[in-house]
Backbone as CSV, one residue per row, in Angstrom:
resi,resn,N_x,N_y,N_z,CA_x,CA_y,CA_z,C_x,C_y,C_z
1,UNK,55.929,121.286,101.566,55.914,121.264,103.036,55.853,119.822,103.518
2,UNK,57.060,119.526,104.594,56.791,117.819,104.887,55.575,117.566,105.664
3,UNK,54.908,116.398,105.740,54.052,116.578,106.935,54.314,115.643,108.156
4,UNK,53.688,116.117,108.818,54.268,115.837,110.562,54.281,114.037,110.165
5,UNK,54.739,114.302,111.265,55.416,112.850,111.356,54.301,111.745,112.593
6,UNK,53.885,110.615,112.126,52.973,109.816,113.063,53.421,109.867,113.851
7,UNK,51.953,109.342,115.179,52.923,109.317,116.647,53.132,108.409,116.582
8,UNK,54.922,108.068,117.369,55.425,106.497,117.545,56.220,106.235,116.314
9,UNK,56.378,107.250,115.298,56.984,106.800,114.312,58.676,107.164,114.790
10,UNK,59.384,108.176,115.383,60.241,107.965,115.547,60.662,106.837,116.504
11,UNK,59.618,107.112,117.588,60.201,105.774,118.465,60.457,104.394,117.686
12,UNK,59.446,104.108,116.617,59.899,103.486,115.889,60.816,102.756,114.893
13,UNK,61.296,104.208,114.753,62.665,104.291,113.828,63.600,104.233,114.547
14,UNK,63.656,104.738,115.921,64.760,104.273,116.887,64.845,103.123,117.300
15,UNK,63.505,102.222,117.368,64.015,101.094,117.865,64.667,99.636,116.248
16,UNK,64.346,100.073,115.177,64.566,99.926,113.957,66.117,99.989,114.019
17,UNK,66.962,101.054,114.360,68.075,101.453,114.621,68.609,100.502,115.478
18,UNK,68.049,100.800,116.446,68.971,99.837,117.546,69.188,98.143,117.459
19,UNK,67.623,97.729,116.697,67.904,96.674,116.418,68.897,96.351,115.070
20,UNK,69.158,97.157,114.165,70.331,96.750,112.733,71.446,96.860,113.824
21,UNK,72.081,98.106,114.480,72.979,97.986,115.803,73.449,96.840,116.473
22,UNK,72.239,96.334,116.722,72.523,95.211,117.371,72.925,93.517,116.796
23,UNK,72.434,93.481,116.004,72.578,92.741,114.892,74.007,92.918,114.476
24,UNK,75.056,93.867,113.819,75.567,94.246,113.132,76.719,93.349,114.435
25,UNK,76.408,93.628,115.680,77.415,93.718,116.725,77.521,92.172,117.201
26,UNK,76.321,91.425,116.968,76.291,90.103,116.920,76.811,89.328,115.853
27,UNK,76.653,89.682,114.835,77.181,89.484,113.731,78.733,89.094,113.801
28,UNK,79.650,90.767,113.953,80.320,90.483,114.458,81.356,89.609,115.480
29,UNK,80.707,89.565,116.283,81.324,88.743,117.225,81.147,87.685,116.690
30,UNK,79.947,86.801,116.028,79.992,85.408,115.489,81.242,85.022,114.486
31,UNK,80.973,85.882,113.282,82.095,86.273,112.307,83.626,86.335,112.773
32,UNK,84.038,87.135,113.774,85.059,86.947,114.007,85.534,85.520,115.104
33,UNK,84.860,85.673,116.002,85.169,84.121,116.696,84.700,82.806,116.037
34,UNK,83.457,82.469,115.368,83.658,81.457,114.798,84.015,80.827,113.074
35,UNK,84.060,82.270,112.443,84.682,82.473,111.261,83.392,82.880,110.118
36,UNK,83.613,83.376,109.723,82.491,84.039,108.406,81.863,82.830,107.921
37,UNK,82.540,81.590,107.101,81.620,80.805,106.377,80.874,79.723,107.604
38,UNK,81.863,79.351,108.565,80.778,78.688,109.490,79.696,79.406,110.292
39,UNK,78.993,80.485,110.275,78.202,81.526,110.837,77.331,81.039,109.935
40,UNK,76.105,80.951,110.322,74.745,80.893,109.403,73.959,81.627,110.028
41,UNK,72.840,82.349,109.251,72.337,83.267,109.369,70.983,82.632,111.005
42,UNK,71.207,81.589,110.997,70.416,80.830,111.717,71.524,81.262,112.746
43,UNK,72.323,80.941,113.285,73.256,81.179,114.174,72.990,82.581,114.495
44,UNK,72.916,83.552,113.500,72.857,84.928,114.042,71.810,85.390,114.723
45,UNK,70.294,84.497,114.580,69.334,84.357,114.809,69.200,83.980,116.063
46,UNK,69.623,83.140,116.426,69.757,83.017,117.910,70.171,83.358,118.544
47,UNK,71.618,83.937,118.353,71.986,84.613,119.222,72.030,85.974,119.617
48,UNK,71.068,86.515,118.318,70.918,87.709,118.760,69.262,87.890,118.893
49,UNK,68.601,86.530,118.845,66.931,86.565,119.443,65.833,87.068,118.580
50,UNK,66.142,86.824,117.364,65.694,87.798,116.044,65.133,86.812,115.254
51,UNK,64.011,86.667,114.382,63.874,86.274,113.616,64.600,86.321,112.369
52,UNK,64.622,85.832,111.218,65.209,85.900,109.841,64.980,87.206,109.330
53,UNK,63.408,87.243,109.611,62.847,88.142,108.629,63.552,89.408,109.020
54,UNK,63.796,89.729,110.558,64.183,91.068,110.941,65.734,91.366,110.617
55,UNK,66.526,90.072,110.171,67.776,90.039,109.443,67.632,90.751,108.108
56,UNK,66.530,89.646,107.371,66.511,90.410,105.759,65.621,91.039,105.778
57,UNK,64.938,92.149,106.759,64.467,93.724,106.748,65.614,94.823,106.485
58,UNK,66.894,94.004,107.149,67.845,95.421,106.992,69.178,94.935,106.271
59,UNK,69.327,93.559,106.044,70.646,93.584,105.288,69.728,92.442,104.010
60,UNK,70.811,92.636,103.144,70.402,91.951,102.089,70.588,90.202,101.502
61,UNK,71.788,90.097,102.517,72.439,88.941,102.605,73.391,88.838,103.734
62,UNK,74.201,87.614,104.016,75.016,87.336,105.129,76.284,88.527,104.333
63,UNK,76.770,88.563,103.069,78.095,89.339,102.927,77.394,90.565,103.209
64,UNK,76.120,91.376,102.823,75.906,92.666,103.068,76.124,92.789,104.876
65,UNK,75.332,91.925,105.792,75.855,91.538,106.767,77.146,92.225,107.362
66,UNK,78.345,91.539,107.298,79.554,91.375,107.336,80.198,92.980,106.458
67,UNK,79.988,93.055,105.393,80.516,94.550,105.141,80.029,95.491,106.287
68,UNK,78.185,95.316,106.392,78.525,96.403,107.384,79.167,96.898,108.494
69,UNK,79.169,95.214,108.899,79.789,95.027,110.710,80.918,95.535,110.382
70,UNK,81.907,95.625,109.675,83.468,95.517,108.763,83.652,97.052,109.239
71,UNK,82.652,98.036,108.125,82.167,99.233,108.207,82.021,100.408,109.161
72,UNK,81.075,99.481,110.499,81.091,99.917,111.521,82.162,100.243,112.286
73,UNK,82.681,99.256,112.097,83.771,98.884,113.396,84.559,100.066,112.643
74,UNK,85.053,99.817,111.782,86.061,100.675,111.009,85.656,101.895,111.600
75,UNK,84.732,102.791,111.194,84.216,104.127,111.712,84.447,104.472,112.965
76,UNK,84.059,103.360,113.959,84.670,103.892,115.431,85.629,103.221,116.236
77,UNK,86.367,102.420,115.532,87.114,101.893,116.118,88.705,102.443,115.614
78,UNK,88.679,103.553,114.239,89.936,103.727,113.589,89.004,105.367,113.087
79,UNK,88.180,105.350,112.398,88.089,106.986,111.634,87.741,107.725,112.822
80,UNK,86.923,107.067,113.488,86.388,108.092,114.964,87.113,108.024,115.972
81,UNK,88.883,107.692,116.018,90.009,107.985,116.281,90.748,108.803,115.958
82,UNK,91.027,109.120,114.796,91.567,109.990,114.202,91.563,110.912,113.799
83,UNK,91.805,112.066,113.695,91.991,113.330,113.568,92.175,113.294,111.398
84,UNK,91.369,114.326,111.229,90.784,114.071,109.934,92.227,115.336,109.215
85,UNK,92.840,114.636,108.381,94.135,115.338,107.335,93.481,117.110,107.558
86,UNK,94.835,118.020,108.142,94.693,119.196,108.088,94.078,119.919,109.151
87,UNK,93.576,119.409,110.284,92.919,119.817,111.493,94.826,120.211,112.320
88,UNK,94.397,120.452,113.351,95.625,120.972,114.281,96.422,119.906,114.408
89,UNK,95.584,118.676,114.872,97.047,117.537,115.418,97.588,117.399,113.836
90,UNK,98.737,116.917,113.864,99.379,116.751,112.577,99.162,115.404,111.930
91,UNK,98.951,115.023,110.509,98.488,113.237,110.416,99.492,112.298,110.781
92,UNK,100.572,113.142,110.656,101.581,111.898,111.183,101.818,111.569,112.641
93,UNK,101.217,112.328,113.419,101.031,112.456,114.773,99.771,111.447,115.205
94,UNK,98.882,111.093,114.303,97.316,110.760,114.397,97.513,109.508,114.103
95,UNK,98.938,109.170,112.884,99.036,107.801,112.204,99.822,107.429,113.541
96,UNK,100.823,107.568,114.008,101.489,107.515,115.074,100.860,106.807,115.890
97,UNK,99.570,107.976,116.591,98.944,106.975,117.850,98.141,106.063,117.461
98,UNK,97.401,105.925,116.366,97.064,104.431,115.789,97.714,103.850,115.598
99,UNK,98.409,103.453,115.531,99.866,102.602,115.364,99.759,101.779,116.793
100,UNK,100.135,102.914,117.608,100.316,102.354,118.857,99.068,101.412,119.175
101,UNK,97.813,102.218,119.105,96.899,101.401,119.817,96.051,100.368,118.907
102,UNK,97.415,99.713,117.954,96.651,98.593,117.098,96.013,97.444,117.980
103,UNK,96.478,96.904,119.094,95.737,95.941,119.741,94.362,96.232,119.705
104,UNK,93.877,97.635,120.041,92.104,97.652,119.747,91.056,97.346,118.739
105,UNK,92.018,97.336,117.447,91.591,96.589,116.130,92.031,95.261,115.981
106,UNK,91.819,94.485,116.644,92.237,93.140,116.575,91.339,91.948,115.884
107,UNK,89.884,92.786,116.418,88.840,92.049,116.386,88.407,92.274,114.499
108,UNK,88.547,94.007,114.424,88.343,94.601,113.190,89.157,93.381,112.163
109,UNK,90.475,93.826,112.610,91.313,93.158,111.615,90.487,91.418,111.142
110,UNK,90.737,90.983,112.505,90.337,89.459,112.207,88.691,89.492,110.647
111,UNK,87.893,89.999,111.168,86.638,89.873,110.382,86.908,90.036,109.007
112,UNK,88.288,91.252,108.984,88.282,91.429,107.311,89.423,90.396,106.771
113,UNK,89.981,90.069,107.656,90.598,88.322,107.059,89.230,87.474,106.588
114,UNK,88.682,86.930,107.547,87.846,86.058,107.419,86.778,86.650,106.157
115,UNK,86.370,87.643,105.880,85.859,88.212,104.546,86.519,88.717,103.241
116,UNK,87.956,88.371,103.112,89.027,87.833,102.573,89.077,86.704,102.456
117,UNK,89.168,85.621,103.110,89.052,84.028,102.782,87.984,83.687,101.921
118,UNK,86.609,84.266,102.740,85.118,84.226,101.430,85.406,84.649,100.396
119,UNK,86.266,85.868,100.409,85.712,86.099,99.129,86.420,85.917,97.516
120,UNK,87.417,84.722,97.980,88.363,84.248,97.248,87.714,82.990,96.894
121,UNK,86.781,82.871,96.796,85.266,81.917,96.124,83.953,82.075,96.146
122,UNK,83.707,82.894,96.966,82.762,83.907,96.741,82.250,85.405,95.909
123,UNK,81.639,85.428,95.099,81.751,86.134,94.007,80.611,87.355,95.142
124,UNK,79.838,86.930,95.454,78.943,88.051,96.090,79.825,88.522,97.026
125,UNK,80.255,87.920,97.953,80.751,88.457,98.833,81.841,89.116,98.561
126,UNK,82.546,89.236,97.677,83.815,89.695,97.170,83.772,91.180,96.786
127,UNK,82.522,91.196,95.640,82.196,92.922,95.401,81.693,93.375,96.121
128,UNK,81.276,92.545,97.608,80.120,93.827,98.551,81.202,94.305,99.302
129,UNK,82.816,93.318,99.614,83.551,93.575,100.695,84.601,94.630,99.772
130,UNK,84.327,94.607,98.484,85.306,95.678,97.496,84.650,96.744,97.724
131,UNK,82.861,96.897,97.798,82.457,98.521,97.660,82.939,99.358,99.237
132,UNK,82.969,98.220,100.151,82.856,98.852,101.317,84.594,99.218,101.438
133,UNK,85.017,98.512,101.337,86.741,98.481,101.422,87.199,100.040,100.692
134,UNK,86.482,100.291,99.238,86.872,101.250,98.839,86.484,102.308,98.879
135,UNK,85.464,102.192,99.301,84.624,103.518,100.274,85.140,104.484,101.079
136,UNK,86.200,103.649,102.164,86.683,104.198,103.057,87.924,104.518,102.647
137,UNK,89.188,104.071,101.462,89.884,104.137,100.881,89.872,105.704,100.016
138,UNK,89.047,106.050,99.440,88.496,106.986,98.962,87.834,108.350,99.888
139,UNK,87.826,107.651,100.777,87.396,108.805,102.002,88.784,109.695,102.741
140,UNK,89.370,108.684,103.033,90.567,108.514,103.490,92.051,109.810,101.818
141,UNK,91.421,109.205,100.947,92.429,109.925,99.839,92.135,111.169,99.643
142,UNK,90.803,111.050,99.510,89.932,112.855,99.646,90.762,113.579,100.975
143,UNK,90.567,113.038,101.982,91.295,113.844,103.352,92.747,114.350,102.714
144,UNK,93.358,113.543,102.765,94.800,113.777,102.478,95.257,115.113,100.982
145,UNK,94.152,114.189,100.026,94.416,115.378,98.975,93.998,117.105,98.957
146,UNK,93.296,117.212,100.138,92.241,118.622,100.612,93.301,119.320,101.090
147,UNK,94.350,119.146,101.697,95.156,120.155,102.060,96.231,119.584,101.831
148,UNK,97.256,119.380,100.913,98.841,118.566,101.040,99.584,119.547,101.421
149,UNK,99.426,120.656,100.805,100.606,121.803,101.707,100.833,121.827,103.075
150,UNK,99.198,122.308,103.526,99.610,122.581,104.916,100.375,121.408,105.813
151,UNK,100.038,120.217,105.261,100.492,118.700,105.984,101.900,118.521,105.647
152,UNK,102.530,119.286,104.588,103.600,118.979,103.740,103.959,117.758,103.006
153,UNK,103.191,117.206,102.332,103.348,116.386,101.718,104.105,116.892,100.216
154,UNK,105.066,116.020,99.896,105.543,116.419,98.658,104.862,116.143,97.356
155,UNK,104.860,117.466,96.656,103.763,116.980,95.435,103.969,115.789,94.679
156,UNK,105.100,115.228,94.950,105.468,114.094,94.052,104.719,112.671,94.378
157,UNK,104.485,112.737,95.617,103.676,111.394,96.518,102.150,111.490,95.650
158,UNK,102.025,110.279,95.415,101.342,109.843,94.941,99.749,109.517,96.301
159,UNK,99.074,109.886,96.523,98.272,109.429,97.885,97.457,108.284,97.884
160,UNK,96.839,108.085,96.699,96.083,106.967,97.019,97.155,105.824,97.242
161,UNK,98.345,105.767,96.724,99.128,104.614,96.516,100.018,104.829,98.198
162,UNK,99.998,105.976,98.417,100.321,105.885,100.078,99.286,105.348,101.169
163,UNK,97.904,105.682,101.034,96.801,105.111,101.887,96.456,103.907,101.402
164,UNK,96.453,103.344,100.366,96.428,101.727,99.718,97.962,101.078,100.963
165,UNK,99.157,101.799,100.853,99.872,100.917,101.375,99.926,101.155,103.114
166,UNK,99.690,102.088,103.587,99.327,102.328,105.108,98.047,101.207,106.097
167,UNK,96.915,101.064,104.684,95.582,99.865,105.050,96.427,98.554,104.426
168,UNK,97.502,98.563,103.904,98.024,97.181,103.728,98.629,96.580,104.766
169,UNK,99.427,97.446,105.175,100.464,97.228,106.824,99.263,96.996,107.936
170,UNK,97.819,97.774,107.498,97.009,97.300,109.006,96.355,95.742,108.692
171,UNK,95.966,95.482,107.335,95.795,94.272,106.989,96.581,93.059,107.395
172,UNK,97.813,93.275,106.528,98.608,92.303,106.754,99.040,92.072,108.157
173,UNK,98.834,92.881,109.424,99.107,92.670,110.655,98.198,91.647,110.956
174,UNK,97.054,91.548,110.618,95.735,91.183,110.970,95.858,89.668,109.937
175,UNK,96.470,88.939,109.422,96.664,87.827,108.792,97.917,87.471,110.035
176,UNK,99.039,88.000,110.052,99.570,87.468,111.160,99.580,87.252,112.205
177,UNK,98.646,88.084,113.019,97.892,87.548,113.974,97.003,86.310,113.795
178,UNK,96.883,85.673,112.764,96.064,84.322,112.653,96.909,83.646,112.411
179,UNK,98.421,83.795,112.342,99.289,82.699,112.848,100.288,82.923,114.094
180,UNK,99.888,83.892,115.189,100.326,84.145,116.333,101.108,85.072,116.025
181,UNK,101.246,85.810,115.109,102.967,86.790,114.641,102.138,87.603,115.381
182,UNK,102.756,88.710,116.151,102.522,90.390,116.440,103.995,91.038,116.533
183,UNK,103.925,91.998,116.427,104.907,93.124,116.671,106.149,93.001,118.053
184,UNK,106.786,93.067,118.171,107.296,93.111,119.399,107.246,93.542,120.727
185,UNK,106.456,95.329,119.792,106.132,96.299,121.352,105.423,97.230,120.126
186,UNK,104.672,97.934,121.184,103.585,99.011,120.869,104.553,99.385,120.565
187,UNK,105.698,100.289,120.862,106.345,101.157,120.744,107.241,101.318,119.102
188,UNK,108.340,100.466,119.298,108.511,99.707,118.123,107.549,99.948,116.663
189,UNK,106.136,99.677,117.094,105.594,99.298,115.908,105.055,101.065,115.138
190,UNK,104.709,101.660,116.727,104.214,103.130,116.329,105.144,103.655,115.777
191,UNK,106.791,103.760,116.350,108.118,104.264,115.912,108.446,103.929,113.938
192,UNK,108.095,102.669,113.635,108.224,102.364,112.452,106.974,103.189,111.301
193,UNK,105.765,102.968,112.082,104.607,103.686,111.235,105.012,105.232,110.854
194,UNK,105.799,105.692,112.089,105.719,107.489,111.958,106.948,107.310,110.948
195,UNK,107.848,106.281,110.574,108.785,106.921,110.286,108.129,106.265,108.463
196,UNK,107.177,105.464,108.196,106.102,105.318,106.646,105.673,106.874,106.659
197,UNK,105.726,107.393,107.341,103.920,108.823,107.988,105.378,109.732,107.429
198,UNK,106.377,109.519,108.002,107.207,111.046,107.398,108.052,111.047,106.431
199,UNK,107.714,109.712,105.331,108.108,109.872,104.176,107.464,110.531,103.393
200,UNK,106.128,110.717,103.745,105.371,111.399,102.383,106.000,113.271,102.434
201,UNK,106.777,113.461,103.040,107.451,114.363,103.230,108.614,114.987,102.528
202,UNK,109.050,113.536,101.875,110.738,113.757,101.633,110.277,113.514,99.959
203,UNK,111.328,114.360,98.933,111.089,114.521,97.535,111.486,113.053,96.995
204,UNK,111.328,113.204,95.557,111.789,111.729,95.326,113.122,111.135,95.306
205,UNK,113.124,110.091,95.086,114.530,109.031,95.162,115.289,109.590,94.004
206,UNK,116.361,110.156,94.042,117.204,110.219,92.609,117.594,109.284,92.394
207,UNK,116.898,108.093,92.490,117.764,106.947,91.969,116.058,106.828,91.005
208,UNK,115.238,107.403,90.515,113.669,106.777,90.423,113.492,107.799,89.206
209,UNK,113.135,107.218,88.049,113.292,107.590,87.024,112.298,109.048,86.740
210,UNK,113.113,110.510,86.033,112.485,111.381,85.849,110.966,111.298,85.109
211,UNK,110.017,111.793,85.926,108.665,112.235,85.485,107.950,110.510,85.451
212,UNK,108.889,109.769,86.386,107.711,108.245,86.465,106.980,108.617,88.183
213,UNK,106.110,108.329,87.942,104.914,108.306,88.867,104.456,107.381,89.406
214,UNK,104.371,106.713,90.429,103.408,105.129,90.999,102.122,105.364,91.180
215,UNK,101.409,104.067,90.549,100.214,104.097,89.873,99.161,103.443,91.275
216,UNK,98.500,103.702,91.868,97.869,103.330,92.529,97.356,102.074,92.241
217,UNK,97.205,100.712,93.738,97.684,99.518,93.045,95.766,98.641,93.126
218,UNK,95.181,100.178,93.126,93.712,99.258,92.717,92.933,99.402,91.577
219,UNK,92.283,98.302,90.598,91.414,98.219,89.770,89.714,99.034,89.875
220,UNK,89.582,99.396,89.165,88.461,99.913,89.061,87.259,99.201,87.954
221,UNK,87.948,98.296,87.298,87.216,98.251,86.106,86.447,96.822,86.617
């Protein structure tokens, strides 16, 4: 039997909450406007009015930091958009209007550049931004593989190696935007995504050798 809970302890835990929240969102914004390695944890400190200690109460380091903010954003700025593989709207309908409304991940995108640059000499920061990266990668493959019929996907598609290359196209947008490149038009760009979204549809290439398979293009080991 649990036992009751102190008084003030949830209020507690809510305000516990709101402050990692808040943090996470400051974070953010530092990270992406003044860049991941020039951000010091002192910087985050001030500007979000916090001591250190209430930093390393809830994250473990500046990269644990930064995965989460990464994390967050991701969740409601793109999964808590989308309509989850096999519900009524159709996914290629769901990939579609994300497509369109990539300008709202702009900010997303930028942070996981800048935790990309770290972590191409950064050894910590590299596996915390791999667990989180593949987290959602894996979340994302589970959806798709739970129902392929009803979605019609052809058994031959390979999925993780389709959602590896769908988060590559949102990546790589998000590097060219750090040299001014964007798309031409919303429209344009959604029109091209649906027409990635309704290949997983079509059987294979007879030009593509019998019983070869594409290997999904991430390491595990």
């Amino acid at each position: 039997m649990t036992a009751p809970a102190e008084p003030g302890q949830g209020r507690g835990a809510s305000r516990a909450q709101a402050t990692r929240a808040a943090l996470i969102e400051v974070a953010a914004e530092l990270f992406a406007e003044r860049g991941y390695v020039q951000t010091s944890i002192r910087d985050i400190t001030r500007k979000g009015e916090v001591t250190s200690g209430a930093i390393y109460g809830h994250f473990r380091n500046k990269a644990d930091l930064l995965a989460e903010a990464i994390s967050a954003r991701t969740e409601v700025e793109l999964e808590a958009q989308s309509v989850e593989p096999g519900e009524e709207a159709h996914y290629i309908e769901s990939l579609t209007r994300l497509a369109a409304d990539y300008e709202a991940r702009r900010r997303l995108r930028a942070l996981i550049v800048q935790g990309a640059a770290a972590a191409q000499t950064d050894e910590e920061t590299r596996t915390r931004l791999r667990e989180e990266q593949l987290a959602h990668l894996d979340t994302w493959v589970t959806g798709y593989e739970a129902a392929p019929d009803r979605m019609g996907i052809d058994p031959s598609v390979d999925v993780p190696t389709f959602v590896l290359l769908t988060w590559a196209i949102e990546l790589g947008l998000g590097v060219l935007e750090s040299f001014g490149i964007e798309p031409t038009s919303k429209e344009a760009w959604a029109q091209v995504q649906s027409r990635v979204a309704r290949g997983m549809q079509l059987p294979p290439d007879d030009s593509t050798p019998k019983g070869t398979r594409a290997k999904a293009a991430r390491k595990r080991s």
